[in-house]
C-alpha positions in Angstrom: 170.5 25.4 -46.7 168.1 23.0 -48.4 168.4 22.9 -52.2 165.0 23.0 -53.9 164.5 22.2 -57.0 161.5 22.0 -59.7 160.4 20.4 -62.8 157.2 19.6 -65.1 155.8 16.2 -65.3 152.3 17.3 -66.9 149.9 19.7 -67.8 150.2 22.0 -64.9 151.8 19.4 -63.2 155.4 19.7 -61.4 158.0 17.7 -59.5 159.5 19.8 -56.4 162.9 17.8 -55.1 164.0 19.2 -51.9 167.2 18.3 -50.8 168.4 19.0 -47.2 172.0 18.4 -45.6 173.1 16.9 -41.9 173.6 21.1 -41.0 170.2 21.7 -42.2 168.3 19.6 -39.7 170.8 18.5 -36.7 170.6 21.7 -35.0 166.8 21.4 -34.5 167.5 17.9 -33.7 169.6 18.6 -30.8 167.8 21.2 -29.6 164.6 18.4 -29.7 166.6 15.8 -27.5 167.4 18.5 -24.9 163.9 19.5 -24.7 162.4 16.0 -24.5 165.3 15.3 -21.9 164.3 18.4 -19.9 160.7 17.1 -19.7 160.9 13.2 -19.6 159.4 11.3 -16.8 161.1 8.0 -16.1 160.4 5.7 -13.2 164.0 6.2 -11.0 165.2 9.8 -12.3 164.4 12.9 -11.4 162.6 15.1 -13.8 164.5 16.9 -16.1 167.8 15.0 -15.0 167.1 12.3 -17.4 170.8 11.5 -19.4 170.8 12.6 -22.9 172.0 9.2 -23.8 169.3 7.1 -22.5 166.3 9.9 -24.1 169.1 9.5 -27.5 168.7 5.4 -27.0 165.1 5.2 -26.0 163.3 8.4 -28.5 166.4 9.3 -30.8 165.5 7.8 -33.5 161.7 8.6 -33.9 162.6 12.5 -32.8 165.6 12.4 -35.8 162.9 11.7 -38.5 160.7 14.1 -37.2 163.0 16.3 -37.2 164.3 16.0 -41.2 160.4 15.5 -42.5 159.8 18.8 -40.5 163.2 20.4 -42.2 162.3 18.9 -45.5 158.1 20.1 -45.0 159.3 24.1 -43.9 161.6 24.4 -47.1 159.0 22.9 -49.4 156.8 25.8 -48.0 159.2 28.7 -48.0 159.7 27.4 -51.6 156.1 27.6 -52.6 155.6 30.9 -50.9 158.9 32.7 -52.4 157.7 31.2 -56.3 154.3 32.4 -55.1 152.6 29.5 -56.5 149.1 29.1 -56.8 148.6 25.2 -56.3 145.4 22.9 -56.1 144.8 21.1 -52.5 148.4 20.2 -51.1 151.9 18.6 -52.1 151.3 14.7 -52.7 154.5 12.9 -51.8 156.1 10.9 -54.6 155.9 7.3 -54.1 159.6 6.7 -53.7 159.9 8.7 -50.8 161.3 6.4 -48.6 161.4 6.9 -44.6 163.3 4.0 -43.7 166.5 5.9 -45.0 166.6 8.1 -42.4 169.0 7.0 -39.7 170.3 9.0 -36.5 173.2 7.1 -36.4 174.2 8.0 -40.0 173.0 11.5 -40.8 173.6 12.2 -44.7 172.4 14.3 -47.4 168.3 13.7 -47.8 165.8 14.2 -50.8 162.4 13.8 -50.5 160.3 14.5 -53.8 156.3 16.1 -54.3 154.0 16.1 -56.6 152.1 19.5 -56.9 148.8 20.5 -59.4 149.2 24.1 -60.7 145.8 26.4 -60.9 145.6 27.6 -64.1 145.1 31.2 -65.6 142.1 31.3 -67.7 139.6 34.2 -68.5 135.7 34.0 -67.3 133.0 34.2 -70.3 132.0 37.1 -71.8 128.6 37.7 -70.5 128.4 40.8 -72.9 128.3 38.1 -75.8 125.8 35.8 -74.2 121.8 35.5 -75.3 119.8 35.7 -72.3 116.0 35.4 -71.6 114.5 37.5 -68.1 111.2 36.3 -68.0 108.3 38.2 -66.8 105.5 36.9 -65.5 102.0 38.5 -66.3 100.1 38.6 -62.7 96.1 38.7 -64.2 92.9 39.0 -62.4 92.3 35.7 -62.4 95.2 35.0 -60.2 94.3 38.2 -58.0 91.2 37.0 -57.3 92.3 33.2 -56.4 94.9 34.8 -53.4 91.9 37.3 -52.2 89.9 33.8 -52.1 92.7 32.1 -50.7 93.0 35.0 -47.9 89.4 35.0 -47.3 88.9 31.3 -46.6 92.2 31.4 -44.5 90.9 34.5 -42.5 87.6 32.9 -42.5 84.8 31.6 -40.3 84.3 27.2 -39.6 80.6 26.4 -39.5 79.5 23.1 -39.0 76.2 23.0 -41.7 74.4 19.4 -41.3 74.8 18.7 -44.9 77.5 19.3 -47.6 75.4 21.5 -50.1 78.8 23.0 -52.4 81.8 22.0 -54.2 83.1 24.8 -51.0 82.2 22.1 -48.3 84.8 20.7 -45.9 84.7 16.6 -45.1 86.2 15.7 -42.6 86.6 11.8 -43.4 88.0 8.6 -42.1 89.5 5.8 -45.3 89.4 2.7 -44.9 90.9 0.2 -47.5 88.4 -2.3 -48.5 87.1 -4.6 -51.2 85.0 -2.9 -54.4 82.0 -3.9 -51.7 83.0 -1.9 -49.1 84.5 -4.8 -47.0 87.3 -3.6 -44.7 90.8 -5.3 -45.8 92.5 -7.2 -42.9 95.7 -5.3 -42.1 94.6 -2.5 -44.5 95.2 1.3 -44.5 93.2 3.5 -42.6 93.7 7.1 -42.4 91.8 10.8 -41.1 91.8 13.5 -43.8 90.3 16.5 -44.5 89.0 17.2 -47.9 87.1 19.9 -50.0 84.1 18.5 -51.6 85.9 20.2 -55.0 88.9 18.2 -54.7 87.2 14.9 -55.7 86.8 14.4 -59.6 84.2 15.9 -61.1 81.9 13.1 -61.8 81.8 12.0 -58.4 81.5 15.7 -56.9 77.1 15.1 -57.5 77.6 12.2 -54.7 78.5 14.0 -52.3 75.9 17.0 -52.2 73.5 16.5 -49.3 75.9 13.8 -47.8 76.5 14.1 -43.7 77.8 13.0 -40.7 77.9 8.9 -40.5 77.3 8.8 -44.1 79.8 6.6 -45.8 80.4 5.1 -49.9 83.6 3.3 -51.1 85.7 5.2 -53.9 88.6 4.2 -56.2 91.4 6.3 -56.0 91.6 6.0 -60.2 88.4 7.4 -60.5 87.5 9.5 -57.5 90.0 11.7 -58.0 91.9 13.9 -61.1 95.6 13.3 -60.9 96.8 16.2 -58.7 94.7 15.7 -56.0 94.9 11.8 -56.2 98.9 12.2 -55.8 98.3 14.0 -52.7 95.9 11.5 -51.2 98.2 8.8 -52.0 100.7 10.4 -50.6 98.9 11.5 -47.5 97.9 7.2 -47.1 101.8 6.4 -47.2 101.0 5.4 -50.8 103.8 5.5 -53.6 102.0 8.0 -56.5 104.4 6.2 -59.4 102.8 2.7 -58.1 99.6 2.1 -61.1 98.3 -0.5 -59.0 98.1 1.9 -55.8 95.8 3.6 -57.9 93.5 0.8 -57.9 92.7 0.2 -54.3 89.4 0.8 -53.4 88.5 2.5 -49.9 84.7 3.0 -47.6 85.1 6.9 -47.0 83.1 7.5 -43.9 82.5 10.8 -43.2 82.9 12.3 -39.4 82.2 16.0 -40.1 80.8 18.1 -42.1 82.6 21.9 -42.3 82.1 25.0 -44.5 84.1 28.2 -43.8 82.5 31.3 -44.7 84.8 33.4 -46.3 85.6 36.7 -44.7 84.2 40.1 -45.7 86.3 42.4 -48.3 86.5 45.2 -45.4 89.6 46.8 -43.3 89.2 44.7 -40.7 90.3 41.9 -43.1 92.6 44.0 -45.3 94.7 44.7 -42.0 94.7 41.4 -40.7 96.3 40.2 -44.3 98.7 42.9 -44.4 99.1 44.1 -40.4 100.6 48.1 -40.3 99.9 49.0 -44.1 96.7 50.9 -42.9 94.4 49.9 -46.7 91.3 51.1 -46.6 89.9 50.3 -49.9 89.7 47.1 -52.2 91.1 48.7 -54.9 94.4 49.4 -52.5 93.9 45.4 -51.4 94.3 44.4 -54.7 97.2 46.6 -55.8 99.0 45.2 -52.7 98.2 41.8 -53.5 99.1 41.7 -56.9 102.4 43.2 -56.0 103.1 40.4 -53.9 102.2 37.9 -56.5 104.8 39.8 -58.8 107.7 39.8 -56.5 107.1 35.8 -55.9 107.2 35.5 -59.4 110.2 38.0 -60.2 112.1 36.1 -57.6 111.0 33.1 -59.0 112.5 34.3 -62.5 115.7 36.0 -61.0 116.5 32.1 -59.9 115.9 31.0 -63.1 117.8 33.7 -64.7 120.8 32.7 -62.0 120.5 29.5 -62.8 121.1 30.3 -66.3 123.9 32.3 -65.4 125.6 29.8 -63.7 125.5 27.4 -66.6 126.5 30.1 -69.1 129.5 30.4 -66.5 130.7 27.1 -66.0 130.1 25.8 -69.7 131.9 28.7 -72.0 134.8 29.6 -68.9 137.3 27.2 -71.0 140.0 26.1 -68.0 142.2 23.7 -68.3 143.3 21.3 -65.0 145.6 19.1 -64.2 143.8 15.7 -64.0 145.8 13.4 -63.7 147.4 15.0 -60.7 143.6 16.2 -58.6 142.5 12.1 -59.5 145.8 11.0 -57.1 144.5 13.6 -54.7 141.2 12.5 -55.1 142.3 8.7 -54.4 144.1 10.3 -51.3 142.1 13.1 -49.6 139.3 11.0 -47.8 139.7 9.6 -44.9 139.6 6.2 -46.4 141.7 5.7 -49.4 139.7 5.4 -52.9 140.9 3.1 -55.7 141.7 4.6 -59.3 138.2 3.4 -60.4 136.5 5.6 -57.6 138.4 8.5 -58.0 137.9 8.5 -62.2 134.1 8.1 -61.3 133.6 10.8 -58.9 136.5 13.4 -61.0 134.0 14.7 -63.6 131.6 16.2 -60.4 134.7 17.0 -59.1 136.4 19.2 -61.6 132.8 21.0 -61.9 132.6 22.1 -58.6 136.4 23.3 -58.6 136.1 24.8 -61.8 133.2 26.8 -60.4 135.2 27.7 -57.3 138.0 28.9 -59.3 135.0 31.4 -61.9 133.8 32.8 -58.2 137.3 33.1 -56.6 138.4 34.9 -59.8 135.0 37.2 -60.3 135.5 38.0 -56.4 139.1 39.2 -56.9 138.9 41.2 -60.3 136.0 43.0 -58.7 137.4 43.1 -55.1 133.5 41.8 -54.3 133.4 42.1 -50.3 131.8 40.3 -47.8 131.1 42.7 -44.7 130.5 41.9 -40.9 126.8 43.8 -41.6 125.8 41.5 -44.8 126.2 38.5 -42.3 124.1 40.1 -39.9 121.0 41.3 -42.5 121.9 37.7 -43.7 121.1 36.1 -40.1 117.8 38.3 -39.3 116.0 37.5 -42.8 116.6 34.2 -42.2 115.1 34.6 -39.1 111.8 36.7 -39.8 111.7 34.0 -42.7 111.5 31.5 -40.1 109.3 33.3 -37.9 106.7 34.5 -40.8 107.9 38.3 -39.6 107.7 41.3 -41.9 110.9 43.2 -42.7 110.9 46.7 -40.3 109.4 48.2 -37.6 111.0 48.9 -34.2 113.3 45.6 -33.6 113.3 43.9 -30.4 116.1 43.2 -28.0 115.8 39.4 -28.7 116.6 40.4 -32.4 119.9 41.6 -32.1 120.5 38.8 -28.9 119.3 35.9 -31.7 122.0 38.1 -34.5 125.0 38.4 -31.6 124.6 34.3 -31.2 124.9 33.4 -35.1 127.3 35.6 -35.5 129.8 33.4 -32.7 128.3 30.2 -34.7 131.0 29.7 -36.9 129.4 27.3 -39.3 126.8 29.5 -39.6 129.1 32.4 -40.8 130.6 30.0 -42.9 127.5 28.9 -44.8 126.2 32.4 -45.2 129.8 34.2 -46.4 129.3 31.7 -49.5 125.8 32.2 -50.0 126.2 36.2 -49.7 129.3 35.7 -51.6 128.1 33.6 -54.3 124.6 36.4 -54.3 127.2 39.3 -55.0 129.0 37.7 -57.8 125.7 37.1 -59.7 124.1 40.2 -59.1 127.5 41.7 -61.0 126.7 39.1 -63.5 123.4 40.4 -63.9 124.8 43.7 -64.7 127.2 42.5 -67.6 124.4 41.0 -69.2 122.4 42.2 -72.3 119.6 40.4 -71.1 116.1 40.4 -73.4 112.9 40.5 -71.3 109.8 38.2 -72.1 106.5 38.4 -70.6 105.0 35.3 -69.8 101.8 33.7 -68.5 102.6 31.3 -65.2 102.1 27.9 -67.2 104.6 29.4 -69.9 106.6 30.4 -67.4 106.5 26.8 -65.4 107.0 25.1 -69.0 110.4 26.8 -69.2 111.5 25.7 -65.7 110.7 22.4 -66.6 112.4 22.2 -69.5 115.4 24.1 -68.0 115.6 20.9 -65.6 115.3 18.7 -67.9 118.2 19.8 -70.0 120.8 20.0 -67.2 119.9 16.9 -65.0 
C-alpha cells in the first residue's frame, strides 16, 4: 500500500509525499499489457494474438508510467478524501517530480511530491453590527404627471401641421456638417434624426417656431443644444461626447417634416391600453397605478443599491486569510497558456476578491442550508422571458410558455448562470433580514447623488 505522507510549507500551505512500491502498481500494469495485447492491431497478426513481448517492447514503457502516475494520482485522492480536506483548485506537482525515473525494466520504490492550498475557516461579518442606509424614494406629482405625459404622447396621435408652432413639435431633420456659412464639408457627416423642437437650447427654441418643410439654418452643436441632449446628438452622428472640439462643428439642419402628436385623452380607453386587464375606470385609479409603478422602479432601484452595499460590507469586514503564495503558482499554471510570476502577482488581488467572495456565499449557503429548487429555475427562465417579451406576470399561460421553460431547462449553461444568480438573490435576501437597516426618504436627484457617489468610491 502507498505510504502518504504530509507536511506544512506555509500559511495553509502543505506538502503531500506519496510513496508507492513495485506491488502497488505492477498488478494494474500487467493487467494493462494484457488488455492492450488483447486489442492491438498490427499489420501480420491476428487481433488479439499479438505476443506480450512485442506489445511489452513496442508500448511497455509508456503503459508502465501511466500506470504508476495513475497509482501515485488514486492514493493522493483517497488521501485527500479520508483527511477530508477542504483544498483550493487542485494538487500542483512539486517541481522535482521527475518522470524520467520511471523505468519498466527496473521497477523500484516511487515518490512523487504535491503542493496543496488549504481553505481556511473564518466567520462572515456580523451584519447585526453593521450601519446601513435603505433609501426611499419620494414619487411626487410632478413625476406622476411626466409618465401620464409620457403615456399620452406614446399612446398618442402623429399629425403632420404645416408649421412647428410649440416647444411639443416633432422635426424630422436631415444634418449636414458644413462651414459657419452653411457650406457642406467635403466627406462630412450627414445624418436623419428626429427631434422635439424642446430638445434644442433654449435660446435657439424662438428660431424654430413657424419653421416648415424645406426650411433649413446651420447650428453649432455648443450652442444649439444644453449638454444632455447635445451628448445624444453627438452620439447619434458617430461623434465622441468627451471630444471639446466635436462640440464645435457646425451643421445646415434642413428640415423634411414637420410632426406633432396629439396626446391621448385621460379616458378608459387609454387607461386600458396602458395597463391592459386592470379594468381603471377613473384618473384618480390611473394615477394610484402609476405612481405605484414609479415606486417599485425606484424601490428596486434602491434594493440594488442596498445589495450592493451589502456585498461590500461582506467582502470588506469577512477577515479570511489565503494561502497566496500557493493560488499565485496555480494562477501561473491554470490557463491554458502558462503566465509568468509578474502576470500572476498582477491579476492575484482580483483574484483573491472573487474567491473570497465565493467562499462568504459557499459558507452563507451551507449554514443556512439556502436551496436552489428545480421550480426557482423555471420562475427564473419565464421572467426572463416575459421581460424579454414586454409580457405582464399572470394570466392563463400558453402552451409555448412551458415549451420555451422545458428548452432552458435542458440548456445547461443556462441553468448554470441562473442557479448562481438565484443563488446569489437568496443569500442577500437572508442578508437583508440580519440587517438593522435605517430607512431614508429621498428625492430622485438625492437619490442619484448617492449612486454616484457609491460608484465613485468603489471603482
Amino acid at each position: 500500500m502507498a505510504i502518504v505522507t504530509r507536511e506544512n510549507i506555509g500559511l495553509l500551505n502543505d506538502k503531500i509525499t506519496v510513496k508507492v512500491a513495485s506491488e502497488d502498481y505492477l498488478p494494474s500494469f500487467e493487467k494493462a499489457l494484457k488488455s492492450y495485447s488483447k486489442n492491438a492491431n498490427i499489420p501480420g497478426f491476428r487481433k488479439g494474438m499479438v505476443p506480450s513481448g512485442m506489445i511489452k517492447k513496442m508500448h511497455g514503457q509508456s503503459v508502465f508510467t501511466d500506470e504508476v502516475l495513475r497509482t501515485v494520482e488514486k492514493s493522493l485522492t483517497d488521501y485527500m478524501q479520508n483527511e477530508k480536506l477542504e483544498i483550493f483548485a487542485q494538487p500542483l506537482p512539486m517541481s522535482d517530480n521527475d518522470v524520467r525515473q520511471l523505468d519498466m525494466n527496473k521497477p523500484a520504490d516511487y515518490t512523487f511530491a504535491f503542493e496543496v492550498g488549504l481553505k481556511p475557516d473564518f466567520a462572515v461579518a456580523d451584519l447585526a453590527k453593521e450601519k446601513v442606509t435603505r433609501y426611499k424614494v419620494t414619487v411626487t406629482d410632478a413625476m406622476i404627471d411626466e409618465e401620464i405625459g409620457r403615456q399620452q404622447v406614446r399612446h398618442g396621435k402623429m399629425t403632420d401641421p404645416e408649421t412647428a408652432d410649440t416647444d411639443e413639435h416633432v422635426l424630422n431633420v436631415t444634418f449636414t456638417e458644413s462651414d459657419k456659412d452653411g457650406n457642406p464639408v467635403e466627406g462630412g457627416i450627414s445624418k436623419d434624426n428626429s427631434l422635439l423642437v424642446k430638445y434644442f437650447a433654449e435660446s435657439i427654441r424662438p428660431s424654430l417656431i413657424g419653421k416648415k418643410k424645406d426650411d433649413s439654418m446651420v447650428l453649432q452643436l455648443a450652442t444649439a443644444f444644453d449638454e444632455r441632449e447635445r451628448e445624444w446628438v453627438l452620439g447619434d452622428l458617430g461623434l465622441d461626447k468627451h471630444d471639446a472640439a466635436a462640440a464645435q462643428k457646425y451643421f445646415k439642419m434642413t428640415i423634411t417634416k414637420v410632426g406633432l402628436i396629439e396626446k391621448a385623452e385621460l379616458n378608459e380607453e387609454f387607461f386600458n391600453a396602458v395597463y391592459p386587464g386592470k379594468n381603471i375606470k377613473t384618473e384618480a385609479e390611473f394615477r394610484d397605478v402609476v405612481k405605484a409603478e414609479i415606486e417599485g422602479y425606484w424601490d428596486t432601484q434602491s434594493r440594488n443599491h442596498l445589495q450592493h452595499e451589502l456585498y461590500h460590507v461582506l467582502l470588506d469586514h469577512t477577515n479570511i486569510e489565503f494561502p497566496a503564495s500557493f493560488l499565485k503558482r496555480w494562477i501561473q499554471t491554470s490557463g491554458e497558456k502558462p503566465k509568468t510570476e509578474a502576470e500572476a502577482e498582477q491579476e492575484f488581488p482580483s483574484f483573491a476578491n472573487q474567491l473570497k467572495w465565493t467562499l462568504i456565499v459557499d459558507k452563507v449557503v451551507r449554514d443556512n442550508n439556502l436551496e436552489v429548487l428545480p421550480e426557482d429555475i423555471q420562475n427564473f427562465a419565464k421572467q426572463q422571458l416575459f421581460g424579454y417579451m414586454g409580457m405582464n406576470p399572470g394570466g392563463e399561460e400558453q402552451p409555448w410558455i412551458a415549451d420555451y421553460i422545458n428548452r432552458m431547462m435542458k440548456d445547461k449553461k443556462f441553468v448554470e448562470d441562473a442557479y448562481h444568480r438565484i443563488q446569489t438573490d437568496k443569500v442577500f435576501a437572508l442578508a437583508e433580514t440580519q440587517i438593522n437597516a435605517v430607512e431614508k426618504p429621498v428625492s430622485v436627484e438625492e437619490f442619484t447623488a448617492e449612486l454616484e457617489k457609491h460608484q465613485h468610491h468603489h471603482h
